[in-house]
C-alpha positions as CSV (number, residue, x, y, z in Angstrom):
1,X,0.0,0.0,0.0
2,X,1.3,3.6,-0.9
3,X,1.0,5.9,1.9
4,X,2.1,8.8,0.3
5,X,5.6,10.9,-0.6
6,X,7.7,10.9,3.0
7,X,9.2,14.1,3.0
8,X,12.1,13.2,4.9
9,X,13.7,10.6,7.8
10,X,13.0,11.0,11.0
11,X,15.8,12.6,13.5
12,X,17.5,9.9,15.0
13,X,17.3,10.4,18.9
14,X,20.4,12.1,20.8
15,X,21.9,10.5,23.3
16,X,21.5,14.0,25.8
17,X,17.4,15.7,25.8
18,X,18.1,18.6,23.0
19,X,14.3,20.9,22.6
20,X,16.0,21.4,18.6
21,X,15.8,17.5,18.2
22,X,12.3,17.5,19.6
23,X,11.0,20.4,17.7
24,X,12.8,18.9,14.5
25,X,10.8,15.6,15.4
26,X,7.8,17.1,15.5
27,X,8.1,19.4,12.6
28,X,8.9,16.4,10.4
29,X,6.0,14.3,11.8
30,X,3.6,16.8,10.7
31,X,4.9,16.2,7.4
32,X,4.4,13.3,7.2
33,X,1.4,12.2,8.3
34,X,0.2,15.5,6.2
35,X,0.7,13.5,3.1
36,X,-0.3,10.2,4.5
37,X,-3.3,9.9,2.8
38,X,-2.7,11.6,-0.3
39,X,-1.6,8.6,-2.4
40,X,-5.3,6.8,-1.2
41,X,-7.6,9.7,-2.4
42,X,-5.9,10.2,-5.9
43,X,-8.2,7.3,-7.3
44,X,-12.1,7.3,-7.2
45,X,-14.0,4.1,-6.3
46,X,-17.4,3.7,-7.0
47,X,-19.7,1.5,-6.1
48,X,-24.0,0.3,-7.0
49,X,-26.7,-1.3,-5.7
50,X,-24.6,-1.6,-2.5
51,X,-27.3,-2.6,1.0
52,X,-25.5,-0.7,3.5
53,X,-23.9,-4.0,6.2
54,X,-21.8,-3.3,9.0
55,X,-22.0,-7.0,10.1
56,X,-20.7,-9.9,8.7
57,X,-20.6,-13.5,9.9
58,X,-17.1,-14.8,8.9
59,X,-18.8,-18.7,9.4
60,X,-21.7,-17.8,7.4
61,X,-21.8,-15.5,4.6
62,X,-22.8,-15.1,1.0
63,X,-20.8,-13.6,-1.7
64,X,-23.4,-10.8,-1.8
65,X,-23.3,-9.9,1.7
66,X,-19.1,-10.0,1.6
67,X,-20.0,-7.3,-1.3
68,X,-22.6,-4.7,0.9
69,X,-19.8,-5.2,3.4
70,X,-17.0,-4.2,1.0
71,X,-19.5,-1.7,-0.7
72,X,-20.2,0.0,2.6
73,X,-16.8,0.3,3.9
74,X,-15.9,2.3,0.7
75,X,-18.3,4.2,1.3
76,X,-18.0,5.1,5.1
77,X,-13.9,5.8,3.6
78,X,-15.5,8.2,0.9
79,X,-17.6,9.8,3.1
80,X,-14.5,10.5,5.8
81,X,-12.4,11.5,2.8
82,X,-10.2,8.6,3.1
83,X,-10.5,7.8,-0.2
84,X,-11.6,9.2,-3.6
């Protein structure tokens, strides 16, 4: 799975506390998880004649309730913006 363009490595921690080494950290966290989700939302998924189905019995299921499963969690990610 892509997760996006890291903008950089992560400081590697100094062997005394140093508040430049944690702001550096933190800066560069930002940046990355600020492109996380970028490389997820380029595409757009689409899906029909999905029943929304939150529950699914892993010992007892039908191909066309594994799909309104499937169908519904693309949705809920579309919804959040997860995904295009």
């Amino acid at each position: 799975m892509t997760t996006g363009n890291r903008r950089g490595r992560l400081p590697s921690a100094p062997v005394d506390y140093n508040v430049r080494w944690g702001n550096t950290l933190i800066n560069q966290l930002e940046l990355n998880l600020s492109s996380t989700n970028l490389a997820a939302s380029v595409d757009n998924y689409n899906v029909s004649n999905v029943t929304l189905d939150r529950t699914m019995d892993a010992d007892s299921t039908t191909l066309a309730e594994l799909a309104d499963v499937l169908g519904t969690l693309i949705t809920d990610l579309k919804n959040r913006g997860v995904i295009g």
